[in-house]
C-alpha positions in Angstrom: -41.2 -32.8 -26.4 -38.6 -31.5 -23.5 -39.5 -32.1 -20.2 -40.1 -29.4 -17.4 -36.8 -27.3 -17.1 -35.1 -27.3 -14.1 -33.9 -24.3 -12.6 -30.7 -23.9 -11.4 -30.1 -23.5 -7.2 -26.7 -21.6 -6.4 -24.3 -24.0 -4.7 -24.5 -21.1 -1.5 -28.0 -21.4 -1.1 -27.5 -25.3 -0.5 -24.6 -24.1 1.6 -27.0 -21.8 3.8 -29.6 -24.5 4.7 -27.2 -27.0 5.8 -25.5 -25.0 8.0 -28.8 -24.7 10.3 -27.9 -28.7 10.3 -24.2 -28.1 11.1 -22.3 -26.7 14.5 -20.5 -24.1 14.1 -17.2 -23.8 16.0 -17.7 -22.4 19.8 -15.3 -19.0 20.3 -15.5 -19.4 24.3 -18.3 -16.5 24.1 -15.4 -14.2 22.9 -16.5 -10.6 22.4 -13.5 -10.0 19.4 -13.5 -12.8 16.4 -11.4 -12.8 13.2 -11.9 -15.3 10.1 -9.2 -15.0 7.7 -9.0 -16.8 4.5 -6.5 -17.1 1.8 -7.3 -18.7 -1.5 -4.3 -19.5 -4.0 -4.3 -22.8 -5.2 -6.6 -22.1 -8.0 -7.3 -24.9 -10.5 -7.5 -21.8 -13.1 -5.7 -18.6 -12.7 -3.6 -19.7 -9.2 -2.0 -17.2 -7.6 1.3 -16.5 -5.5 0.6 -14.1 -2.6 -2.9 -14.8 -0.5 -1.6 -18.0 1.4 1.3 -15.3 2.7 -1.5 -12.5 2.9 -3.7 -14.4 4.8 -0.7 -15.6 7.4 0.2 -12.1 8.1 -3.2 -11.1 8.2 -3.9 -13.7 11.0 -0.5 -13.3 12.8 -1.4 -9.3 13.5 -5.0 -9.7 14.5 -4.4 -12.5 17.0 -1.8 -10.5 18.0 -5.0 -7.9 19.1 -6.2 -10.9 21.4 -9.0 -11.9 18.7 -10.5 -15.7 18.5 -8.5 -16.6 15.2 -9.8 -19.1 12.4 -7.8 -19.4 9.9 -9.1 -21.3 5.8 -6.5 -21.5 3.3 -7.2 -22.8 0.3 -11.0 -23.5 0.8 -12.8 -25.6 -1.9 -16.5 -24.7 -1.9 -17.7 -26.9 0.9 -15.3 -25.7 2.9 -16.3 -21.8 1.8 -19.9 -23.4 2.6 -19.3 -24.9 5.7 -16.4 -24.0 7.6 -16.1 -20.0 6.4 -19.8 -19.2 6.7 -19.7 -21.4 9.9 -17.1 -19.3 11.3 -19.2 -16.6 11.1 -22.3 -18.2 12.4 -20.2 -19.7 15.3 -19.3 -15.7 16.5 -23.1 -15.2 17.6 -23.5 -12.6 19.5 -19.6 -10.9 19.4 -18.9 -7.7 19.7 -16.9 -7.0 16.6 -16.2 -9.6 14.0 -13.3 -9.0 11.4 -13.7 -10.8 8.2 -10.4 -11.2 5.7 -11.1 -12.3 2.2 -7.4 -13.2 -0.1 -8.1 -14.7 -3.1 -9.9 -14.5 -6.5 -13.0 -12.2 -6.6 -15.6 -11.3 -8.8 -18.3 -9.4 -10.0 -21.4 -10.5 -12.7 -24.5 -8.0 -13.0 -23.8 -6.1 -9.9 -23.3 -8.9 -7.2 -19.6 -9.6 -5.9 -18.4 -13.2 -5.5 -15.8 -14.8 -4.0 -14.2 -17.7 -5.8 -13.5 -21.3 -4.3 -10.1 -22.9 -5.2 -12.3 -25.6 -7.1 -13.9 -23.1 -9.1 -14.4 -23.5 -12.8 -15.5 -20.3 -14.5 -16.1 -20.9 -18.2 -19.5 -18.5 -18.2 -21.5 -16.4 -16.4 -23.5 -19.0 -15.4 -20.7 -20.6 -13.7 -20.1 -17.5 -11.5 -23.4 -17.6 -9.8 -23.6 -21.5 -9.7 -19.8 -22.1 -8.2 -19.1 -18.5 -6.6 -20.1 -17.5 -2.5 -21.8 -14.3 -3.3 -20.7 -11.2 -0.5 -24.4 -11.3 0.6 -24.2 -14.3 2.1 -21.4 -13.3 4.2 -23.0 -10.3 5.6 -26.3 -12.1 6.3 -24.9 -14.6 8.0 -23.3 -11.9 10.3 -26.4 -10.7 10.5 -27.6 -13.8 11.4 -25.6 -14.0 14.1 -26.7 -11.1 15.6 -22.7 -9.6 15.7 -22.6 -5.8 17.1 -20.2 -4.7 14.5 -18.8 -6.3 11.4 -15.2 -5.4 9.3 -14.8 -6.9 5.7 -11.6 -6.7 4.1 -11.7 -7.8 0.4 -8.4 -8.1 -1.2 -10.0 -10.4 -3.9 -10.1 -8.4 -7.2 -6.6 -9.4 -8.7 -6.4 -10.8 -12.2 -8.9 -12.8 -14.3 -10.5 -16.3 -12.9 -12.0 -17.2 -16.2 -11.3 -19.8 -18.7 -11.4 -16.9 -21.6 -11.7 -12.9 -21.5 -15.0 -11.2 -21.4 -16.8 -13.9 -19.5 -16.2 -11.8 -15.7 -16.2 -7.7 -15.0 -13.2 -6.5 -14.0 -12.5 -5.4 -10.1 -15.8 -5.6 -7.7 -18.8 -3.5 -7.4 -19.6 -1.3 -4.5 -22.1 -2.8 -2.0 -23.9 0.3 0.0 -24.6 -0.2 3.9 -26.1 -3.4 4.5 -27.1 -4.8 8.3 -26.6 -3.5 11.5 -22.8 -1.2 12.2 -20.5 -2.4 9.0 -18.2 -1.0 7.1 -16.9 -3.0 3.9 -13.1 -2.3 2.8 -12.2 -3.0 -1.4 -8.7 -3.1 -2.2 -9.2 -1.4 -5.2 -12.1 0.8 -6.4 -15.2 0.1 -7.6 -14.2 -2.2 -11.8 -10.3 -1.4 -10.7 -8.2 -4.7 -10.4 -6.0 -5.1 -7.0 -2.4 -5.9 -7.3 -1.5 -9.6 -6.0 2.1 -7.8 -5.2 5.7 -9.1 -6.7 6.9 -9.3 -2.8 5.9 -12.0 -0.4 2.4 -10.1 0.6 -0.2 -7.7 -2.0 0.7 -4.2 -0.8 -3.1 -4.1 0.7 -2.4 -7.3 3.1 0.9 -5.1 4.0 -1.0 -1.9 4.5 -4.0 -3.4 6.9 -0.8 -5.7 9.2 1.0 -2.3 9.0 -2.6 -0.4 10.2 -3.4 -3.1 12.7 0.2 -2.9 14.5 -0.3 0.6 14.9 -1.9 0.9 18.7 -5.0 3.5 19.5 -6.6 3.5 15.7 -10.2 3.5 15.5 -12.0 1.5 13.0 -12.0 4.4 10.5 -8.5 5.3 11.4 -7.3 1.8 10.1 -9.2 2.6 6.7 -7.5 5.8 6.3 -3.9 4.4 7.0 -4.6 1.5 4.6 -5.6 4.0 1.8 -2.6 6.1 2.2 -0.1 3.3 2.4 -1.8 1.2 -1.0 -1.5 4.1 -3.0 2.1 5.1 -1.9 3.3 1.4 -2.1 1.6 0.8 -5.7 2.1 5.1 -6.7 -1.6 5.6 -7.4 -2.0 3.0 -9.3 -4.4 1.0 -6.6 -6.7 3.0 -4.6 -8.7 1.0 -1.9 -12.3 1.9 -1.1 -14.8 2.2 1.9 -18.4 1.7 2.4 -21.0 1.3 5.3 -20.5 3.1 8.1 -20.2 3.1 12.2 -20.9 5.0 15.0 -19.3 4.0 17.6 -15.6 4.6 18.0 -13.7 1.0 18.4 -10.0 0.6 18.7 -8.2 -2.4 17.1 -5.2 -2.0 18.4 -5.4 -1.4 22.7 -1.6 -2.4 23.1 -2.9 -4.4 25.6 0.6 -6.5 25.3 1.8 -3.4 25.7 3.4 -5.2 29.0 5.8 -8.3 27.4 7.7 -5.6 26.1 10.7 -7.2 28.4 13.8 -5.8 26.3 15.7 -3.6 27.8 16.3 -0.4 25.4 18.5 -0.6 22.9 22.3 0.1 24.1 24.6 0.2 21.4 27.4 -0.7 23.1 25.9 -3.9 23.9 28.0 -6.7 22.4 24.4 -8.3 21.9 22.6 -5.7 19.4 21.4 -8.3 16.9 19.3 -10.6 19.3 18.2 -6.8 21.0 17.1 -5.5 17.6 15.1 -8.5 17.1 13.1 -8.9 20.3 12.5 -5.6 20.6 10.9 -6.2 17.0 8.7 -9.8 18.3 8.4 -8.5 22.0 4.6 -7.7 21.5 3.9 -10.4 19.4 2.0 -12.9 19.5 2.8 -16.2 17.0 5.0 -19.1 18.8 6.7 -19.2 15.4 8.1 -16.4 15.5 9.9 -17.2 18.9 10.6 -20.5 17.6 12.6 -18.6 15.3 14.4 -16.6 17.8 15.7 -19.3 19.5 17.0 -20.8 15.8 18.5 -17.8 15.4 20.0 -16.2 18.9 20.2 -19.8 20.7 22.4 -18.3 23.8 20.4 -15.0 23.8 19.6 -13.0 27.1 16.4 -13.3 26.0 16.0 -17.1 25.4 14.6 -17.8 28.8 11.9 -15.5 27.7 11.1 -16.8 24.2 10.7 -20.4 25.5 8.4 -18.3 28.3 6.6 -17.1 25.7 6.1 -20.3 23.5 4.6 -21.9 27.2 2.1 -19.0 26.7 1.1 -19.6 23.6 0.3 -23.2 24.0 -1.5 -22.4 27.2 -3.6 -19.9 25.4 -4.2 -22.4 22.4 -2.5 -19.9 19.9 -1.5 -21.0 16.8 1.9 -21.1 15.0 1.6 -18.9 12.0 4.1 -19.2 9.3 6.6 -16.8 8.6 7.8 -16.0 5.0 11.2 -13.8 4.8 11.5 -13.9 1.3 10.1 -12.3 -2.0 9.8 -15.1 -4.5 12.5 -16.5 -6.2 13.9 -14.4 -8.9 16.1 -16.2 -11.6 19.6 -14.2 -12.1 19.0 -14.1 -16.3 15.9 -12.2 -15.7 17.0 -9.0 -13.9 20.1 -7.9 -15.8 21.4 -6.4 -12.0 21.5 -9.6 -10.6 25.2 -10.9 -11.2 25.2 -14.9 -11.9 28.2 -15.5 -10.0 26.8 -13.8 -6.7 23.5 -15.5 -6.5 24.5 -18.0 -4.1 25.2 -14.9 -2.2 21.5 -13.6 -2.2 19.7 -13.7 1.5 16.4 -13.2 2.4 17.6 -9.8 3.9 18.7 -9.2 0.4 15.1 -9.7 -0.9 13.0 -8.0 1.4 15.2 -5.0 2.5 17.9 -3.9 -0.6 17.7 -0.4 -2.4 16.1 -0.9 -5.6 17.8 2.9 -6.0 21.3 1.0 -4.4 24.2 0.6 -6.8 25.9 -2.1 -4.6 22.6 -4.0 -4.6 22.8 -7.7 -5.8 18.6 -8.4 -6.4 16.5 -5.9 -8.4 15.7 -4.3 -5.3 12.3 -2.9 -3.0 10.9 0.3 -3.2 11.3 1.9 -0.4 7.3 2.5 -0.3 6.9 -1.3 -0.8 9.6 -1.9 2.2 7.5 -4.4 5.2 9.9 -3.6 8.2 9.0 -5.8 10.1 9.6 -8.7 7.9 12.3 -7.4 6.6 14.1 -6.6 10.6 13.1 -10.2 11.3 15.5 -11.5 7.8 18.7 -9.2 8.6 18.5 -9.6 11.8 18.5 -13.6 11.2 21.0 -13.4 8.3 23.0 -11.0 10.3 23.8 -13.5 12.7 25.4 -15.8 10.5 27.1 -12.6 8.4 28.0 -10.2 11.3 30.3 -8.0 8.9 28.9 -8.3 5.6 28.4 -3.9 4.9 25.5 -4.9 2.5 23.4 -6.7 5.1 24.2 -4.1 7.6 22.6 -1.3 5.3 20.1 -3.2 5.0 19.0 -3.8 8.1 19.4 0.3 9.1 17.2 1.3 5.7 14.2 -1.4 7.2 14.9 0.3 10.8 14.7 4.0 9.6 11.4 3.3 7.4 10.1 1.4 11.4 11.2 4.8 12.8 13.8 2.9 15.1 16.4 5.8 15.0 18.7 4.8 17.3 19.0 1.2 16.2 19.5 2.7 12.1 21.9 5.1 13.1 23.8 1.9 14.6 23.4 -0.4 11.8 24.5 2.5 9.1 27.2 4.1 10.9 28.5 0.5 11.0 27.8 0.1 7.2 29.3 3.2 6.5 32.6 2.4 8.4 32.8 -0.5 6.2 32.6 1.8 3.0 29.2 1.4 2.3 28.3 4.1 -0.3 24.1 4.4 0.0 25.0 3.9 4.1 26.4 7.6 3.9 22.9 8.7 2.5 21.1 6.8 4.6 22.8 8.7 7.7 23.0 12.0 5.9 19.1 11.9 5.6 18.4 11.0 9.1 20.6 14.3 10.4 18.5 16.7 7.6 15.8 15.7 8.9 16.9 15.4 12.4 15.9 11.8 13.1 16.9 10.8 15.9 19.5 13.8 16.6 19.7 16.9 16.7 19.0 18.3 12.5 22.7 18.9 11.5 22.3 20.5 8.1 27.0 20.7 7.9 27.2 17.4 8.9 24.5 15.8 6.1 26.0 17.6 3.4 29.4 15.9 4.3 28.0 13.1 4.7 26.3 13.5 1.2 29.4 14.2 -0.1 31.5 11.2 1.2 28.2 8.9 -0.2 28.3 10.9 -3.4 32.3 10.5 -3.5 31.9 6.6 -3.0 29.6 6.7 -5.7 26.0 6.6 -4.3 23.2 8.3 -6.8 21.0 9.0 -4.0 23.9 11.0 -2.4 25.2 12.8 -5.7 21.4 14.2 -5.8 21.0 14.9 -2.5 24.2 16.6 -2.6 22.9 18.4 -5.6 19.5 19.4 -4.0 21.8 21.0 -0.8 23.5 23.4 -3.4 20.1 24.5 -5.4 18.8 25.4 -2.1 21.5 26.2 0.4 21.0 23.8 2.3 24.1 23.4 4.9 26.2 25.1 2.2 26.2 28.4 0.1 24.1 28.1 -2.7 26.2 27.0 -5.8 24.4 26.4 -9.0 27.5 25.2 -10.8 28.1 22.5 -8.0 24.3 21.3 -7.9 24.4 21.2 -12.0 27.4 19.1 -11.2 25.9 16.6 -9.0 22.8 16.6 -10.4 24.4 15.4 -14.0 26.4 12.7 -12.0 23.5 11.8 -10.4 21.0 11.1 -13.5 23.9 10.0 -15.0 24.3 7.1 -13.1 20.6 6.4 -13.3 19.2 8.6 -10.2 15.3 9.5 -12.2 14.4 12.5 -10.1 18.0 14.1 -10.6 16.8 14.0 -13.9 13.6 15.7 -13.5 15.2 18.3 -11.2 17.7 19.4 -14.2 14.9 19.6 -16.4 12.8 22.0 -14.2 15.8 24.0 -13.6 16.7 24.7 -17.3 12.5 24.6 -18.1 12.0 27.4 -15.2 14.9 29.0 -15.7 15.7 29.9 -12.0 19.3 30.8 -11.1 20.8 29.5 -14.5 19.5 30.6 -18.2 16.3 29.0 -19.4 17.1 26.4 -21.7 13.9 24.2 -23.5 16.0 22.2 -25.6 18.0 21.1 -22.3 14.7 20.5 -20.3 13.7 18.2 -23.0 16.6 16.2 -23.0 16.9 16.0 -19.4 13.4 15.2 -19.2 13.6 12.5 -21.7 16.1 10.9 -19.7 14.0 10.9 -16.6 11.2 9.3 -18.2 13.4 6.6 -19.7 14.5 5.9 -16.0 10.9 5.4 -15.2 10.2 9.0 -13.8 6.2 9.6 -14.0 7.2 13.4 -13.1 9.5 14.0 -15.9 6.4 12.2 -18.5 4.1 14.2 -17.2 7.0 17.6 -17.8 7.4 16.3 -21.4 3.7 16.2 -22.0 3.3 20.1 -20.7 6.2 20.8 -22.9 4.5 19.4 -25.9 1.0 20.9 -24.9 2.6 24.1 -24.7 5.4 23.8 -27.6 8.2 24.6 -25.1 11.5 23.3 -26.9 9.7 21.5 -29.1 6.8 21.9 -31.7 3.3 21.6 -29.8 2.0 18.2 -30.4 -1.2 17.4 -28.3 -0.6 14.0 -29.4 2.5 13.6 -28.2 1.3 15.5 -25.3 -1.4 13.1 -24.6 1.4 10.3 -25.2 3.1 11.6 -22.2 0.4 12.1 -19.7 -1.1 8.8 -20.3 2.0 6.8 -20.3 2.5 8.9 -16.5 -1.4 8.2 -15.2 -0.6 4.6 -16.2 2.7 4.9 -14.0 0.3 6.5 -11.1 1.1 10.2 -11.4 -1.6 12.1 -9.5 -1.0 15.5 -11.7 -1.1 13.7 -14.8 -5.0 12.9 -15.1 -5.5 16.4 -14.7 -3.1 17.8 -17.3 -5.0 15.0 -19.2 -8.3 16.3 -18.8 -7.6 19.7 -19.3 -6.4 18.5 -22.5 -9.2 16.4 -23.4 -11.7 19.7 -22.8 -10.0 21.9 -24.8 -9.9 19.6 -27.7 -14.1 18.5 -27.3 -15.6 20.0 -24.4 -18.5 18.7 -24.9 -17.6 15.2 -26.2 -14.7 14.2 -23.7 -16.7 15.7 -20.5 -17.3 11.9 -19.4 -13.7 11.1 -20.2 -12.2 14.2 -18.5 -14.8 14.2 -15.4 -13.4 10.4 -14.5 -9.8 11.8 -15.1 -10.0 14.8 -12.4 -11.1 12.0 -9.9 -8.6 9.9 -10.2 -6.1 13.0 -9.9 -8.0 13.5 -6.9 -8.2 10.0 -5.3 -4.5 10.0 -6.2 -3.5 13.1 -3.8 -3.7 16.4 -5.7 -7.2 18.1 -4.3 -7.3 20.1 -7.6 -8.7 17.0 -9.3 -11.7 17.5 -6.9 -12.8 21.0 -7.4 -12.7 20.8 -11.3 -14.8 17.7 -11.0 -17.3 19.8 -9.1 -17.1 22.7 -11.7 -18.2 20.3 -14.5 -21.3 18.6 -12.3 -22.4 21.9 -11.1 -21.9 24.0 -14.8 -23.3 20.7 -16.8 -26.5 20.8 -18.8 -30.1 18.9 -18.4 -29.5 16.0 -16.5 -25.8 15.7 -16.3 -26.2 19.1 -13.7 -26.0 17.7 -10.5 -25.6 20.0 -7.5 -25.3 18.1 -4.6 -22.2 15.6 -6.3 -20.6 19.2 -6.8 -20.8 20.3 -3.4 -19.5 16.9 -2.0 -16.4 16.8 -4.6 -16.1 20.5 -3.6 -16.4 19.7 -0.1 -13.7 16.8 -0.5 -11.4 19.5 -2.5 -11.6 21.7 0.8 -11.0 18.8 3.2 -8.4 18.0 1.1 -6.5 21.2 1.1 -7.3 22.7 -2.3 -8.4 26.9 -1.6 -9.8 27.0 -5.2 -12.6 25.1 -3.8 -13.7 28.0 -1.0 -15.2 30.0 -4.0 -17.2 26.9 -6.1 -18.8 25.9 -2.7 -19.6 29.5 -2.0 -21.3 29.6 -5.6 -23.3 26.6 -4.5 -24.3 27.4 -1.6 -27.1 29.9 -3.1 -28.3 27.1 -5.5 -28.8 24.5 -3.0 -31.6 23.7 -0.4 -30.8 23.5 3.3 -31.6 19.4 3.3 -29.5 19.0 0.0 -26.3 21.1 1.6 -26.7 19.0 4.5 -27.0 15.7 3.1 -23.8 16.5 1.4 -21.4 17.9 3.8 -22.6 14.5 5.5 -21.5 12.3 2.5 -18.3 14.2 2.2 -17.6 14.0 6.0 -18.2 10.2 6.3 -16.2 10.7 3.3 -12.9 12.1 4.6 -13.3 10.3 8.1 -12.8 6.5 5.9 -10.3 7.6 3.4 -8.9 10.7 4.8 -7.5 13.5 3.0 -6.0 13.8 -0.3 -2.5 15.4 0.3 0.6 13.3 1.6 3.8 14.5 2.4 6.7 13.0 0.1 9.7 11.6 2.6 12.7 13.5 1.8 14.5 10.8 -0.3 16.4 8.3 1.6 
């Protein structure tokens, strides 16, 4: 006969008793506390970025004047003890910032975060060995803290032994105690990208957001949003939940005052070591003047950096690594990267080069995946020991201009460009279209497009191209912008590409051609254009040069909503309707929402049209009038007349509940529509 069985206690539970035996650490009564943990070191499933996350992470909140702790690579006494101690030591504070990097997990509803020591072979093993979310905001609870932030960027590849044992992504916690608002870095079963660059693009996003003086609380939310789906093109979308009500500021630029660099002069002998304080001046991490004086050991500004550095130890602050470089890339896997200049490759090379640059010698960043800061902080470094190189030069000016340090790009480029530097000429052609810090010169960037376009530079040719379609700075020419639009796709530019196939799809100023659209098309797609997939799928929806083919059709628009395309979904789910309204309404409802999460409001109203015109129980009224609502805030006038229609259908309490929802809605996550950058 089996003796009594014995149930099992959670390892946090055990971890929640002792701490009322334990003292937690003592944060000089300060009213702002941050606990920032990175977990990599994984004895299953390790993974590259969240010691780097949680270093940048720590490095920009201190910076705020916030009582820093810092865990990396906690085992699960140390999540126990020392994270949920943290917590418990900030009774009292008046805002408590809580930064989760690591492996994260959800089993029957309840999120858990993962301890390096962690060995998940079942489900069992999640509950018995993970720290469930709970715990964390009890304990804040606990502790009686006015306001709590969460930032989960924890849901990033598979923990377990086997597949099937965890759910993927997190689940959605709803409002829990007191003023807090919980940020996912992905939605609700979506998996967050640990990033092929030194950080995850949602660690870049909140440093980016937390730099950025006077944002309030939901401001912060809204610019990390934006920036995760434009670094990872729709493919991550974070998420909000919980609320505030009062308004708090992050950033007060309350170091606004050891801005001691002069302003830039560029006919200072001295621009390098200028560039570079004027990019640490308002920090706060000794290493990063440690660095400096490395770097720019007779500097002006030397006498200031050790200053600094006496600061810092007075104020206890601590030294916070620095990484200036993506991880190491072997030559024989990018076919771009040349054996023989290898030994050439600097750290300005790997955070800051075009991956659109033809002169580039690694694979490259997107420009949407660019960290300026980290990247000013390499070429500025490398610079010093390579004053001429053009490459490094570019470089630098491409990481200034996406900072929105004018002056100092226009500097770095012209300097590039003097040494021949094709994509230098583009670079400086853009900033006076758009008249960054000049006066908008349409003449002069359309000969500066040329000479970049002359020198070879694909992003100059299309530019060049785009000038002549639309007159910009020249006479409209559609033989010259055919021209340099074929050069341009020809030499592997994607959206010249798609711009020849609209022209010979739409017909506009030259004779239609399908056949020629489909080609061109083709070609974008095989370049890795999502807009030219989505442009073959309409063609073979509609059978425009080709014979309709809704599966080839369908072919096209998924393989462009996997690449992040935010029109895409919807030309998906229209599809899906007219082949089975009925049966693919699930399918297609999900598909207009991720076309609206993704930036095209559209995706909103038609999810509202199919809530508010279901049948029986699927009819639900008050989620159509807060996707309509969205739709509006969003910028989408189709919306005006389904919210209209719902208004007669819907009680005053029900309307009102919902223009709440959607409000609260649009104040975390802000609107839908972003403004592409003229291409650079």
């Amino acid at each position: 006969m089996s003796g009594p069985r014995r149930r099992h206690v959670p390892s946090w539970l055990l971890g929640l008793a002792l701490l009322a035996l334990w003292t937690p650490p003592a944060f000089a009564a300060a009213d702002r506390v941050a606990i920032v943990v990175g977990n990599a070191a994984y004895l299953q499933a390790p993974l590259d970025n969240p010691l780097n996350d949680s270093n940048a992470v720590a490095g920009a909140i201190q910076d705020l004047g916030f009582s820093t702790v810092i865990l990396q690579d906690a085992d699960a006494a140390r999540m126990r003890q020392d994270m949920l101690g943290a917590i418990v030591g900030a009774k009292g504070a008046d805002l408590v910032v809580f930064y989760y990097a690591g492996h994260g997990v959800q089993s029957g509803g309840i999120n858990y975060l993962l301890p390096v020591d962690s060995r998940i072979a079942s489900k069992a093993d999640i509950e018995a060995q993970g720290l469930p979310l709970n715990a964390i905001v009890d304990a804040m609870g606990r502790a009686g803290i006015e306001t709590g932030l969460i930032f989960l960027d924890a849901c990033r590849s598979n923990p377990a032994a086997e597949e099937g044992i965890v759910e993927p992504g997190l689940a959605f916690m709803e409002q829990s105690v007191g003023e807090m608002v919980i940020s996912y870095a992905a939605s609700a079963g979506a998996v967050a990208y640990d990033g092929d660059g030194p950080n995850s693009p949602y660690s870049q996003a909140l440093t980016e957001a937390l730099d950025e003086p006077g944002l309030d609380i939901y401001g912060i939310m809204r610019k990390v949003r934006g920036r995760v789906r434009e670094m990872t093109e729709g493919r991550q979308i974070p998420w909000v939940s919980g609320s505030v009500e009062r308004k708090i500021v992050l950033n007060r630029d309350s170091s606004a005052g050891f801005r001691e660099a002069a302003a830039f002069d560029p006919a200072d002998p001295n621009w390098l070591d200028d560039t570079r304080w004027q990019t640490i001046a308002t920090r706060s991490n000794p290493a990063l003047f440690t660095q400096f004086l490395d770097d720019f050991p007779t500097s002006r500004y030397a006498v200031l950096a050790r200053k600094r550095l006496e600061e810092a130890a007075t104020l206890g602050r601590q030294a916070i690594p620095v990484n200036l470089a993506y991880p190491e890339t072997p030559a024989a896997a990018e076919d771009r990267l040349i054996d023989p200049l290898a030994e050439r490759i600097t750290a300005c090379d790997r955070l800051a080069a075009g991956n659109r640059d033809p002169l580039r010698i690694v694979p490259g960043v997107p420009l949407q995946r660019l960290d300026a800061q980290e990247a000013i902080l390499a070429c500025t470094g490398d610079l010093a020991a390579h004053p001429d190189e053009p490459r490094l030069l570019y470089q630098l000016a491409r990481a200034l201009s996406h900072a929105e340090r004018w002056r100092e790009a226009s500097h770095f480029a012209g300097l590039a460009a003097e040494r021949g530097y094709p994509d230098a000429y583009a670079l400086l052609a853009w900033m006076s279209a758009e008249g960054h810090g000049v006066e908008a010169e349409p003449r002069r960037a359309v000969a500066l497009w040329r000479r970049g376009a002359e020198l070879g530079s694909p992003n100059a040719r299309a530019n060049l191209g785009r000038s002549y379609r639309d007159g910009f700075g020249v006479d409209v020419s559609m033989p010259d912008a055919l021209h340099w639009f074929r050069l341009a796709a020809l030499t592997g530019e994607m959206i010249a590409a798609d711009d020849l196939g609209n022209l010979y799809k739409k017909g506009e100023s030259i004779a239609a051609d399908p056949a020629k659209a489909l080609d061109w098309y083709n070609l974008g797609a095989s370049l890795g254009s999502s807009n030219a997939m989505t442009n073959l799928g309409s063609l073979y929806r509609d059978g425009v040069g080709v014979e309709r083919d809704a599966r080839m059709a369908k072919h096209w628009y998924e393989r462009a909503s996997d690449e992040g395309n935010r029109f895409a979904p919807f030309h998906l789910a229209r599809l899906l309707l007219a082949e089975d309204a009925k049966a693919n309404a699930v399918e297609a409802l999900n598909l207009f929402l991720l076309a609206g999460n993704r930036g095209f409001a559209e995706g909103f109203t038609r999810a509202a049209k199919l809530y508010a015109e279901a049948e029986g129980a699927d009819r639900r009224l008050e989620e159509a009038y807060f996707f309509a609502s969205l739709a509006r805030g969003s910028g989408d006038p189709k919306a005006a007349a389904v919210l209209k229609k719902l208004q007669g259908t819907l009680d005053p309490a029900a309307l009102g509940a919902a223009e709440a929802k959607a409000d609260l809605w649009l104040a975390q996550n802000g609107d839908m529509l972003r403004i592409n950058r003229f291409a650079k």
